[in-house]
TORKOL-4160 file (C-alpha; in steps of 0.2 Angstrom, whole numbers, padded with zeros to 4 digits, m for minus):
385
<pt num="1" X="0347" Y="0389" Z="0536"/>
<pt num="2" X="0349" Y="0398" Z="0552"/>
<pt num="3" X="0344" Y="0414" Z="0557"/>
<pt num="4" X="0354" Y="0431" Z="0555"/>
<pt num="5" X="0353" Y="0447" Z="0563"/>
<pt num="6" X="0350" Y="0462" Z="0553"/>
<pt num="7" X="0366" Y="0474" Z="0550"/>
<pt num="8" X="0364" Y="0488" Z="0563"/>
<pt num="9" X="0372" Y="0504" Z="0558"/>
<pt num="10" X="0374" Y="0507" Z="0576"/>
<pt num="11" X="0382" Y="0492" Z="0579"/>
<pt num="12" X="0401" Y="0494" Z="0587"/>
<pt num="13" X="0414" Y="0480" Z="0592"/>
<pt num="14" X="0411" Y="0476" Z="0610"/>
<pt num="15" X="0429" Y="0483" Z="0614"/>
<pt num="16" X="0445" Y="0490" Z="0604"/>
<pt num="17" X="0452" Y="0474" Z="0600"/>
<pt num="18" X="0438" Y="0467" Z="0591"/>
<pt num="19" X="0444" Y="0468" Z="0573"/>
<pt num="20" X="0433" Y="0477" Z="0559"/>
<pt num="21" X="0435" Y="0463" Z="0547"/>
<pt num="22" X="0441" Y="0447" Z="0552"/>
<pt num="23" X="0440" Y="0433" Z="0540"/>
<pt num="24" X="0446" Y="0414" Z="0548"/>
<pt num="25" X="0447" Y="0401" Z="0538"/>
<pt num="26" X="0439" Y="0404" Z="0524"/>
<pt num="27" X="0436" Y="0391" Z="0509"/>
<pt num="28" X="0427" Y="0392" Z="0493"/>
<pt num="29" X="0423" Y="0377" Z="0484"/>
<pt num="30" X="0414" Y="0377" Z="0466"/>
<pt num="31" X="0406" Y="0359" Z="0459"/>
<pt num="32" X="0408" Y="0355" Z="0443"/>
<pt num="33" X="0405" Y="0339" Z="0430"/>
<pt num="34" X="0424" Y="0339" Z="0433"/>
<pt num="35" X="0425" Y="0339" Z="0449"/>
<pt num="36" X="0426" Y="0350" Z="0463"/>
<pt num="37" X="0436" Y="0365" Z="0462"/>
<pt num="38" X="0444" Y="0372" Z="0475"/>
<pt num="39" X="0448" Y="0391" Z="0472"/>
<pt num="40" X="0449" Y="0398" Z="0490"/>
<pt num="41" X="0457" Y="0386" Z="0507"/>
<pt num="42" X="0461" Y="0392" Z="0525"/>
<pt num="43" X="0461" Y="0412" Z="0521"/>
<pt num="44" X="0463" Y="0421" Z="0537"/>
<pt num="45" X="0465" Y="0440" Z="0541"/>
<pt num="46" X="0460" Y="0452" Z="0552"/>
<pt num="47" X="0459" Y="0470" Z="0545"/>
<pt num="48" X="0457" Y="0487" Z="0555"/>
<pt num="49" X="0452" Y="0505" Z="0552"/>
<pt num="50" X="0467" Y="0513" Z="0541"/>
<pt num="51" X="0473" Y="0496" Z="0538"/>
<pt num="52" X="0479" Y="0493" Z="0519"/>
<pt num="53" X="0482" Y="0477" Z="0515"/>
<pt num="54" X="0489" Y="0468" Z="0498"/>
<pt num="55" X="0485" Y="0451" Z="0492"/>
<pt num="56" X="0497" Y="0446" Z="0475"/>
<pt num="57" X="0497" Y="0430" Z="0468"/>
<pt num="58" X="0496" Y="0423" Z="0449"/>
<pt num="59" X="0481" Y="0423" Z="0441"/>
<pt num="60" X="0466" Y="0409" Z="0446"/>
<pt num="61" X="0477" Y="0409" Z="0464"/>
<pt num="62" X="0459" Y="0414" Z="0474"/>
<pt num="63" X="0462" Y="0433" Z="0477"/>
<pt num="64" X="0447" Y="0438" Z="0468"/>
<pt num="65" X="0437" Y="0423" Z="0475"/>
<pt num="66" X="0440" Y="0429" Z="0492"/>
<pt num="67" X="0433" Y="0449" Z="0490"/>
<pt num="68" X="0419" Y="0441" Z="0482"/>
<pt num="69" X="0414" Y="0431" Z="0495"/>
<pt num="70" X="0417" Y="0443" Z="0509"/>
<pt num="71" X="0405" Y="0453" Z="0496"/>
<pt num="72" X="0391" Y="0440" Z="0496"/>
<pt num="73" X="0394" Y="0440" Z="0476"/>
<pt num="74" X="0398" Y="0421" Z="0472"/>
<pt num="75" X="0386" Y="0411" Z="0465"/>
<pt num="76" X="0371" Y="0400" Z="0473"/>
<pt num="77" X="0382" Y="0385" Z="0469"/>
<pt num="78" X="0397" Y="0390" Z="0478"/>
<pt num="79" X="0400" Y="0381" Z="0494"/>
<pt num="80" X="0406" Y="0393" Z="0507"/>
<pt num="81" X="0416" Y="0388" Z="0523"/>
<pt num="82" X="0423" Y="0397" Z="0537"/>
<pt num="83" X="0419" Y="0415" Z="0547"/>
<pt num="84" X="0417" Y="0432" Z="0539"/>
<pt num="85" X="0414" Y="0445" Z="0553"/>
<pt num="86" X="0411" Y="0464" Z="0552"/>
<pt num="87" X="0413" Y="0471" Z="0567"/>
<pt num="88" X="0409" Y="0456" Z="0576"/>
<pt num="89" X="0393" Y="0450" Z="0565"/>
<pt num="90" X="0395" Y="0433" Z="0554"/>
<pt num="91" X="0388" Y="0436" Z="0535"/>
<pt num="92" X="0393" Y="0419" Z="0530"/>
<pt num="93" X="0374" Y="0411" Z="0526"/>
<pt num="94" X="0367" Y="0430" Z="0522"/>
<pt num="95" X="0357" Y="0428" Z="0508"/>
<pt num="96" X="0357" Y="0441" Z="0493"/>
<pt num="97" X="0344" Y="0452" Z="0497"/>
<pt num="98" X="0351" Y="0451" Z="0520"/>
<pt num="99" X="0368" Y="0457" Z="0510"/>
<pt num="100" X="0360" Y="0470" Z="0500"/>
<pt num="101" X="0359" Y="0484" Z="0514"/>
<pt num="102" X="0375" Y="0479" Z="0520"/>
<pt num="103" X="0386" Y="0483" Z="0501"/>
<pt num="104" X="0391" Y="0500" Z="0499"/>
<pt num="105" X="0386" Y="0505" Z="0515"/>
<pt num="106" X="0397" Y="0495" Z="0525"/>
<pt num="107" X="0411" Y="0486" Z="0513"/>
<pt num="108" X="0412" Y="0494" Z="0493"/>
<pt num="109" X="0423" Y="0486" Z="0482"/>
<pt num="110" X="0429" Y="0491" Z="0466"/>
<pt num="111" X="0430" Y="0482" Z="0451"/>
<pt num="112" X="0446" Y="0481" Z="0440"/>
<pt num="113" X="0435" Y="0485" Z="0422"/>
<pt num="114" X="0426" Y="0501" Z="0426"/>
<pt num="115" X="0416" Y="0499" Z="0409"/>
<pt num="116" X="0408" Y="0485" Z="0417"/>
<pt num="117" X="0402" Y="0492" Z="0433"/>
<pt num="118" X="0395" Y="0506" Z="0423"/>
<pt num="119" X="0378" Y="0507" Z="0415"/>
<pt num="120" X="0380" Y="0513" Z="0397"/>
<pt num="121" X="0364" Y="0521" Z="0395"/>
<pt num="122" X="0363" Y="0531" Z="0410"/>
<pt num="123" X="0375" Y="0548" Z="0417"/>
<pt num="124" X="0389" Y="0548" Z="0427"/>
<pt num="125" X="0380" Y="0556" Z="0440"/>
<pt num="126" X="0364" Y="0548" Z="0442"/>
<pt num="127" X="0374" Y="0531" Z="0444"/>
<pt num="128" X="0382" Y="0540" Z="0459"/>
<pt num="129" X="0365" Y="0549" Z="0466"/>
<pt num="130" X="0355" Y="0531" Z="0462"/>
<pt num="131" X="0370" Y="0523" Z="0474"/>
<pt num="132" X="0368" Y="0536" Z="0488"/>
<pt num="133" X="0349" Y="0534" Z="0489"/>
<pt num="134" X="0350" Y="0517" Z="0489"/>
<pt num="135" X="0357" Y="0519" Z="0508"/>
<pt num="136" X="0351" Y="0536" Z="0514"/>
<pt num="137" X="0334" Y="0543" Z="0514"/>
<pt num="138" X="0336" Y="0561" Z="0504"/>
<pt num="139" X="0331" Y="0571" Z="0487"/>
<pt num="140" X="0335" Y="0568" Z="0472"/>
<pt num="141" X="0344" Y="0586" Z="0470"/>
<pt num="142" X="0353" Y="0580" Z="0488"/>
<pt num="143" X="0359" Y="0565" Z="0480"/>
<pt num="144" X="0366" Y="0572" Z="0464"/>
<pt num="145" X="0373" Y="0585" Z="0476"/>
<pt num="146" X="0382" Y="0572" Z="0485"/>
<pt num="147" X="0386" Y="0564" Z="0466"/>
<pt num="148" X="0395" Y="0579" Z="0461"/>
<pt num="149" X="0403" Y="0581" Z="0477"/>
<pt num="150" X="0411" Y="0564" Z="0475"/>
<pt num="151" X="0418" Y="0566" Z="0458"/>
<pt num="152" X="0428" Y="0582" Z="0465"/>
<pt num="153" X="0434" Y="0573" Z="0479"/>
<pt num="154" X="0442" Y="0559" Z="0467"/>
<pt num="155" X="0450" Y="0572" Z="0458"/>
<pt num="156" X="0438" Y="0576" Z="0442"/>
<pt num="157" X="0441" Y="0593" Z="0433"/>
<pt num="158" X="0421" Y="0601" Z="0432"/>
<pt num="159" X="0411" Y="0588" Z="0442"/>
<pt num="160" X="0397" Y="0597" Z="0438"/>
<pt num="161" X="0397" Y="0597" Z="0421"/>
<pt num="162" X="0405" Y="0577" Z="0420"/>
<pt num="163" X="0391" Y="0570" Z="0432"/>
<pt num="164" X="0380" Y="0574" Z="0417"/>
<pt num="165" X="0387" Y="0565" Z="0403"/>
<pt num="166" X="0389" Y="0546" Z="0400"/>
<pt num="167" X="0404" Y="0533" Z="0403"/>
<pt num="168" X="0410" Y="0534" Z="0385"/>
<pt num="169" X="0411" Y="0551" Z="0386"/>
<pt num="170" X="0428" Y="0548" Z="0399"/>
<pt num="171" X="0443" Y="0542" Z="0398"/>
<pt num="172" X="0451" Y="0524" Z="0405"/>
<pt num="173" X="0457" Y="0535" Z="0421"/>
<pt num="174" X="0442" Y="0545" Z="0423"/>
<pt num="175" X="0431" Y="0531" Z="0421"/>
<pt num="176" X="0442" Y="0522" Z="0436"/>
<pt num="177" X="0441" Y="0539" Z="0446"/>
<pt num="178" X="0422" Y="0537" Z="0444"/>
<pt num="179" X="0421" Y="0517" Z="0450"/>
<pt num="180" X="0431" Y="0525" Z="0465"/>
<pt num="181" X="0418" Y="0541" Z="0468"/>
<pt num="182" X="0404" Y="0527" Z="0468"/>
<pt num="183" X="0415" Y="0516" Z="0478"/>
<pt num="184" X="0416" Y="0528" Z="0494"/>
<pt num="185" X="0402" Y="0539" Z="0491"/>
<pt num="186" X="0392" Y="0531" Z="0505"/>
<pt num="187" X="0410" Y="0532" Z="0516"/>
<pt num="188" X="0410" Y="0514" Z="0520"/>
<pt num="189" X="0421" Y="0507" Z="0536"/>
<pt num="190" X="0430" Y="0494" Z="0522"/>
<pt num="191" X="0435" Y="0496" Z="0503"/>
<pt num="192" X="0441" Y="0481" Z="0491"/>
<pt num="193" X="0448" Y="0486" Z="0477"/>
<pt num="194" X="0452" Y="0472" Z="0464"/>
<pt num="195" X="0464" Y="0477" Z="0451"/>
<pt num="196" X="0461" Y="0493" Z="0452"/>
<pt num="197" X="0476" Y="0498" Z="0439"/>
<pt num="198" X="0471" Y="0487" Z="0429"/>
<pt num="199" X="0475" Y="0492" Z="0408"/>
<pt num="200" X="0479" Y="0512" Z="0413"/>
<pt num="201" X="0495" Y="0517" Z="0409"/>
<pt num="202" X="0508" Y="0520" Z="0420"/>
<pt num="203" X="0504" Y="0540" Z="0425"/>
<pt num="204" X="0487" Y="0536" Z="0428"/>
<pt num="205" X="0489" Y="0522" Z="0437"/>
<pt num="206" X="0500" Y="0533" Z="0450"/>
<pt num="207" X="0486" Y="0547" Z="0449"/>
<pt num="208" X="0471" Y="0533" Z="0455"/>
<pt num="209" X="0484" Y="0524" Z="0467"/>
<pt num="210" X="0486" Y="0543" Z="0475"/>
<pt num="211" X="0467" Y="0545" Z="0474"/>
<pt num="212" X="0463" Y="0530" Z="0484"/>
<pt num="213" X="0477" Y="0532" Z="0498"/>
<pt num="214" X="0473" Y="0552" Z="0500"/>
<pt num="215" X="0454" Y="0545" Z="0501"/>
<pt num="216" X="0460" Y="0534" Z="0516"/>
<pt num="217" X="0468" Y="0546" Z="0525"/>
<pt num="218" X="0454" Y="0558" Z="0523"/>
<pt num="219" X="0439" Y="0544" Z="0530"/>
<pt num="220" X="0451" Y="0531" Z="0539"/>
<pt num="221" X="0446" Y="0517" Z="0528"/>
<pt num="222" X="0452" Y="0500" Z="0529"/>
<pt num="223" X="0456" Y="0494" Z="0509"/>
<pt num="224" X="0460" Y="0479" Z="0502"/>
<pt num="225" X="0472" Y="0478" Z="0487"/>
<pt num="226" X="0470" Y="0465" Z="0477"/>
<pt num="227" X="0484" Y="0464" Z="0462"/>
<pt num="228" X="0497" Y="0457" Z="0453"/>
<pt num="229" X="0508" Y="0472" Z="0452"/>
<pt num="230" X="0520" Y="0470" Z="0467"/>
<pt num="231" X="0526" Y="0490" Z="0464"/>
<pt num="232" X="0509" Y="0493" Z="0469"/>
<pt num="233" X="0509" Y="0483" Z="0482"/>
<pt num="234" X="0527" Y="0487" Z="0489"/>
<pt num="235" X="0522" Y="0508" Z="0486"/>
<pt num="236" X="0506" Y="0506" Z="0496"/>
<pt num="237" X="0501" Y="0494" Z="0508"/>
<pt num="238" X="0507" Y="0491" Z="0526"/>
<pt num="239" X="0504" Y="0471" Z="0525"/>
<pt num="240" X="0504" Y="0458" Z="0513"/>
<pt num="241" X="0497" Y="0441" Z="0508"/>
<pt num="242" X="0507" Y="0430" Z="0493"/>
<pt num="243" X="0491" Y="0418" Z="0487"/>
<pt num="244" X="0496" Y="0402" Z="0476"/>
<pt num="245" X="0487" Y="0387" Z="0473"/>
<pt num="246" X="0469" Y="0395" Z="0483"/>
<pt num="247" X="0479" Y="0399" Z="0499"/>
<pt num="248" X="0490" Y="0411" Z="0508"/>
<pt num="249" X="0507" Y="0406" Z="0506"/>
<pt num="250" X="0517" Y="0418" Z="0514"/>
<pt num="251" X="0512" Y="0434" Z="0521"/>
<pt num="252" X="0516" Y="0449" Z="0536"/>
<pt num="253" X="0523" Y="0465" Z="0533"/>
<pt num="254" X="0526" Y="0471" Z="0518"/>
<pt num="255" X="0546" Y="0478" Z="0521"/>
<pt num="256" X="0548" Y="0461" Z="0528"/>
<pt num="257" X="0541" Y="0451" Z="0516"/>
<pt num="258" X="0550" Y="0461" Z="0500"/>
<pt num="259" X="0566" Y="0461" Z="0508"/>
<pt num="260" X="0569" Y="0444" Z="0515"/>
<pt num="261" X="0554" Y="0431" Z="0509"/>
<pt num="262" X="0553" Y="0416" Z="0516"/>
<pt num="263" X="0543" Y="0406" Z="0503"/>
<pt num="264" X="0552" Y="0401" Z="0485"/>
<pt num="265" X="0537" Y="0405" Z="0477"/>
<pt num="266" X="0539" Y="0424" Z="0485"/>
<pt num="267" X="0556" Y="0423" Z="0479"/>
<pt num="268" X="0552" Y="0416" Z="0461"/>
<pt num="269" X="0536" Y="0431" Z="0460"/>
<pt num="270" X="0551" Y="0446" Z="0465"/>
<pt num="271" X="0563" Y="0440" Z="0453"/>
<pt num="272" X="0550" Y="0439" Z="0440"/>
<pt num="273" X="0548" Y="0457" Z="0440"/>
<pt num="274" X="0559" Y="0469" Z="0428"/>
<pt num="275" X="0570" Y="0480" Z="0437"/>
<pt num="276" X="0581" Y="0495" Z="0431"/>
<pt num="277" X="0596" Y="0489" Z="0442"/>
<pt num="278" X="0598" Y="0473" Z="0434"/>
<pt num="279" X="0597" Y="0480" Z="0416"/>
<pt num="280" X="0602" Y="0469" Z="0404"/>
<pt num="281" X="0603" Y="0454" Z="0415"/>
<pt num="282" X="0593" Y="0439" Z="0414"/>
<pt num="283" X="0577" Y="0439" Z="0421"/>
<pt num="284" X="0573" Y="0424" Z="0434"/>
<pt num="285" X="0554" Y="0418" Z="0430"/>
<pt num="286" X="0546" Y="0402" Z="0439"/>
<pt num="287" X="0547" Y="0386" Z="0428"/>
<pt num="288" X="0529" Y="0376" Z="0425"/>
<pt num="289" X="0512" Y="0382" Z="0428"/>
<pt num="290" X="0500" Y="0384" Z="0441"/>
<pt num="291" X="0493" Y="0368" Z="0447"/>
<pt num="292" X="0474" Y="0364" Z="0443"/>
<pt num="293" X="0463" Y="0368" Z="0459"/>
<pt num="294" X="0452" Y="0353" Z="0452"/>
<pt num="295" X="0468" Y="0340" Z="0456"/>
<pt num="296" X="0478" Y="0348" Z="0468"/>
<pt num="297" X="0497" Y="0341" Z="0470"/>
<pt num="298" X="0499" Y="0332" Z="0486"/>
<pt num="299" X="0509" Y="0342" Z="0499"/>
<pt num="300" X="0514" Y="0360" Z="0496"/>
<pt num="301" X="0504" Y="0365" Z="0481"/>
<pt num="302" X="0521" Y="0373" Z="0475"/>
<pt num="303" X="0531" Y="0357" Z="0475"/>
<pt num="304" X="0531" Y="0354" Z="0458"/>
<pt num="305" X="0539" Y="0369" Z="0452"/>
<pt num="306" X="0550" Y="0372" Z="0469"/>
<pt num="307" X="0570" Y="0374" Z="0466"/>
<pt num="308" X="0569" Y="0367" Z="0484"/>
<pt num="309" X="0558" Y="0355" Z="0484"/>
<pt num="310" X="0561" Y="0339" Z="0497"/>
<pt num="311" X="0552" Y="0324" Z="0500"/>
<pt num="312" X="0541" Y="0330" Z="0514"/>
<pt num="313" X="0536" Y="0346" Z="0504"/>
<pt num="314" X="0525" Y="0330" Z="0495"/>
<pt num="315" X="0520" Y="0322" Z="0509"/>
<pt num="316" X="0512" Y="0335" Z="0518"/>
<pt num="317" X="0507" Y="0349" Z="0517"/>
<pt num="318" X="0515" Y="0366" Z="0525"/>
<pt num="319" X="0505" Y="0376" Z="0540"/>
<pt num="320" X="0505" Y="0394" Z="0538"/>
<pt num="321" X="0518" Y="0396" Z="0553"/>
<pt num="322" X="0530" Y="0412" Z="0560"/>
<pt num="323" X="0546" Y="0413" Z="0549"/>
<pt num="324" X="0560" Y="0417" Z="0562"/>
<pt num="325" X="0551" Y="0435" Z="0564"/>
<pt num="326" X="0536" Y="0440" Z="0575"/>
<pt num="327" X="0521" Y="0444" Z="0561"/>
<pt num="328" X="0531" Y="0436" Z="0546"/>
<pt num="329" X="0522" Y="0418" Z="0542"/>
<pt num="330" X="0526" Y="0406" Z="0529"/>
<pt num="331" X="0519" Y="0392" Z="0522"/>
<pt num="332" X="0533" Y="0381" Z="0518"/>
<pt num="333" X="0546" Y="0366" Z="0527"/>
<pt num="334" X="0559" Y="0373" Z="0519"/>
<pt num="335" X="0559" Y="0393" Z="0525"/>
<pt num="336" X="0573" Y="0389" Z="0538"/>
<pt num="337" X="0584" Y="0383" Z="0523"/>
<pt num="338" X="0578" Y="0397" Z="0512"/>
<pt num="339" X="0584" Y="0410" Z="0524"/>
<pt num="340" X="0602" Y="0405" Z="0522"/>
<pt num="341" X="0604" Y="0407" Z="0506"/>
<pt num="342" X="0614" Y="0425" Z="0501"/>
<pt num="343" X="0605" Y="0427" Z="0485"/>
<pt num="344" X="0588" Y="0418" Z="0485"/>
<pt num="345" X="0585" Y="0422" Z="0468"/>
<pt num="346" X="0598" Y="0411" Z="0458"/>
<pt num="347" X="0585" Y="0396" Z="0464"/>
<pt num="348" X="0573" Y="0403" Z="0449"/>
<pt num="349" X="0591" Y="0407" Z="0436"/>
<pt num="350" X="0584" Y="0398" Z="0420"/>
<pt num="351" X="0598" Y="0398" Z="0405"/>
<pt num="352" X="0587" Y="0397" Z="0390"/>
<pt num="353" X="0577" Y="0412" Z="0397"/>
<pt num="354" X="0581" Y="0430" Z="0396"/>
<pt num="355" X="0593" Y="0442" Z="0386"/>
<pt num="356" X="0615" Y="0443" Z="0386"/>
<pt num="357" X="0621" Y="0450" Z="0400"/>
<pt num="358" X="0628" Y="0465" Z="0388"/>
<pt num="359" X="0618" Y="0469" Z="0374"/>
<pt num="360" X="0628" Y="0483" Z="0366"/>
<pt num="361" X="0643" Y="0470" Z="0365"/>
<pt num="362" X="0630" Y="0463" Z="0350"/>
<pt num="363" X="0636" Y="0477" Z="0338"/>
<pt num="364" X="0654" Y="0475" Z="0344"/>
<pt num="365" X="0654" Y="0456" Z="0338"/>
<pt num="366" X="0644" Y="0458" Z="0324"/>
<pt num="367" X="0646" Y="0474" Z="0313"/>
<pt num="368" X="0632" Y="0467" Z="0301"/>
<pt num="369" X="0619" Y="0470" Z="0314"/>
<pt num="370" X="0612" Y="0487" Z="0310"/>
<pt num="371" X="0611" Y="0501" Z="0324"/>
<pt num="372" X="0598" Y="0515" Z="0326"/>
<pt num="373" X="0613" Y="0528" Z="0319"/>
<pt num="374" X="0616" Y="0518" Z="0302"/>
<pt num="375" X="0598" Y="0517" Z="0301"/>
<pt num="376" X="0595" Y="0535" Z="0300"/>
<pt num="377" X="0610" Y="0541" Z="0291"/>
<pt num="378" X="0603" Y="0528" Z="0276"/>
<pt num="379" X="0588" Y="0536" Z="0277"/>
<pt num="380" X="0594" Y="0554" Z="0276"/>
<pt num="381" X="0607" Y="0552" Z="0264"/>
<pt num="382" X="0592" Y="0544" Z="0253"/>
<pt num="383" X="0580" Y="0558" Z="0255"/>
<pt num="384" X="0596" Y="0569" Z="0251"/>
<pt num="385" X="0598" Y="0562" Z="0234"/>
């Protein structure tokens, strides 16, 4: 293996237009007895200070693959292909203990199960102080310092009284808020965040997602937000990749991209989300499955469950191309087509699916279904007697 320069902290681009992280072409390949799986192909982005960018996609589509690659966290087996470059030095070939300086310091990430990434047996606080150490050269009584003064900047109530106690003794939320504090404690340049929402509810997630971009603001971080939550996404990020099938289907902007997609799958993921303006009307979700990254499809990966599927979406394969609008790519022969359409959505309109278009009009049609008011005048008249 060739050699690799060391991670300089003093290292800068050689000018302003040299990106902070810039992935090209990126592929992940894992072996196995059934063959060769190919979870990551042809990722590219380039990704700037105070840059957020979200990447969405089904599950098994390569989103988490890709942060942990840039992470140096795959296993030995996993083939890696393609260029990873912060601040202009490659860390594809790095092995674990070249990458170890470099996490944290320069590119955190945090984790979608915060019970996970915390040790059990050990405080709140002397997981953060043990973190801050492992980068800077400073006392123990600096570093629970520093420890304390993370968990106030992410919002906990008494930092100095919660750095002492253990992860069971907080919350979902807090516990989140904590994988944050140890996530930016060492104020690195670049933070992936994968799922970071993950099972809170819906206040807390709002409370963590305000956390992280008032965090940005404050040290002009890049993130990275992996998830599958497309309000998230739409609420927070400036950019957007769609990921199916291991690759980037669609991405630019994120306004652009929400408001007039230019890949069916893009189309089929919107319409699949539940929306208060189209209460009580059907819900448009994407027929089939994922395909297996062992036995790809030939062509588009999407072709199979594509409402506009045509004989050259089998025979080749789309480029990831500009869709009528500088910045707005797509991966697909049939985006020019796609974009005429007034109401893109019907493509994905499945009759056997989803709820009548008036469910009140049940009751009116059938005066044997019981209503929450009989229900409860039964009830009281029988507690009555």
């Amino acid at each position: 293996m060739s050699q690799v320069s060391e991670l300089t902290e003093d290292f800068l681009p050689s000018d302003s237009t040299t990106p902070l992280l810039s992935v090209e072409g990126l592929s992940v390949t894992f072996p196995t007895d059934d063959g060769d799986v190919r979870a990551v192909r042809n990722v590219s982005f380039d990704l700037n200070s105070g840059d957020v960018l979200g990447i969405v996609g089904e599950s098994g589509s390569g989103k988490s693959v890709s942060s942990m690659a840039i992470m140096g966290l795959l296993p030995g087996s996993a083939r890696i292909e393609g260029s990873i470059r912060y601040r202009g030095q490659e860390l594809v070939g790095r092995n674990y203990k070249q990458m170890q300086p470099f996490r944290s310091k320069h590119i955190s990430m945090i984790f979608q199960d915060p019970m996970t990434s915390l040790n059990p047996v050990y405080t709140v606080g002397w997981q953060l102080a043990e973190t801050y150490r492992a980068h800077h050269n400073v006392s123990k009584k600096a570093a629970w310092a520093k420890a304390v003064e993370s968990l106030e900047l992410v919002g906990i109530p008494q930092p100095d009284k919660r750095a002492a106690q253990y992860p069971h003794e907080f919350s979902g939320g807090m516990r989140q808020r904590v994988v944050i504090a140890m996530a930016i404690i060492n104020d690195p340049s670049v933070i992936i965040a994968d799922e970071p929402t993950t099972a809170l509810d819906v206040t807390v997630q709002a409370q963590i997602l305000d956390t992280m971009l008032r965090i940005q603001q404050e040290t002009d971080a890049a993130i990275v937000m992996i998830t599958h939550d497309l309000g998230v996404v739409a609420g927070m990020v400036n950019r957007v990749q769609v990921m199916y099938g291991g690759t980037v289907v669609e991405s630019g902007p994120v306004d652009d991209v929400f408001e007039a997609p230019r890949m069916p799958y893009t189309v089929g993921l919107l319409g699949s989300v539940p929306n208060p303006s189209t209460l009580g009307k059907r819900l448009t979700p994407i027929k089939g499955a994922p395909p297996s990254l062992v036995n790809l499809p030939s062509g588009c990966a999407f072709s199979p469950r594509c409402p506009l599927v045509a004989e050259v979406c089998h025979e080749s394969e789309p480029v990831l191309a500009e869709a009528g609008v500088s910045n707005h790519r797509s991966r697909c022969h049939r985006w020019e087509h796609l974009a005429t359409l007034e109401n893109p959505q019907k493509l994905f309109l499945t009759e056997e699916i989803g709820v009548v278009e008036n469910p009140a009009s049940l009751t009116v049609a059938d005066p044997d279904i019981p209503v929450i008011a009989d229900i409860v005048s039964v009830d009281f008249e029988g507690d009555k007697s």
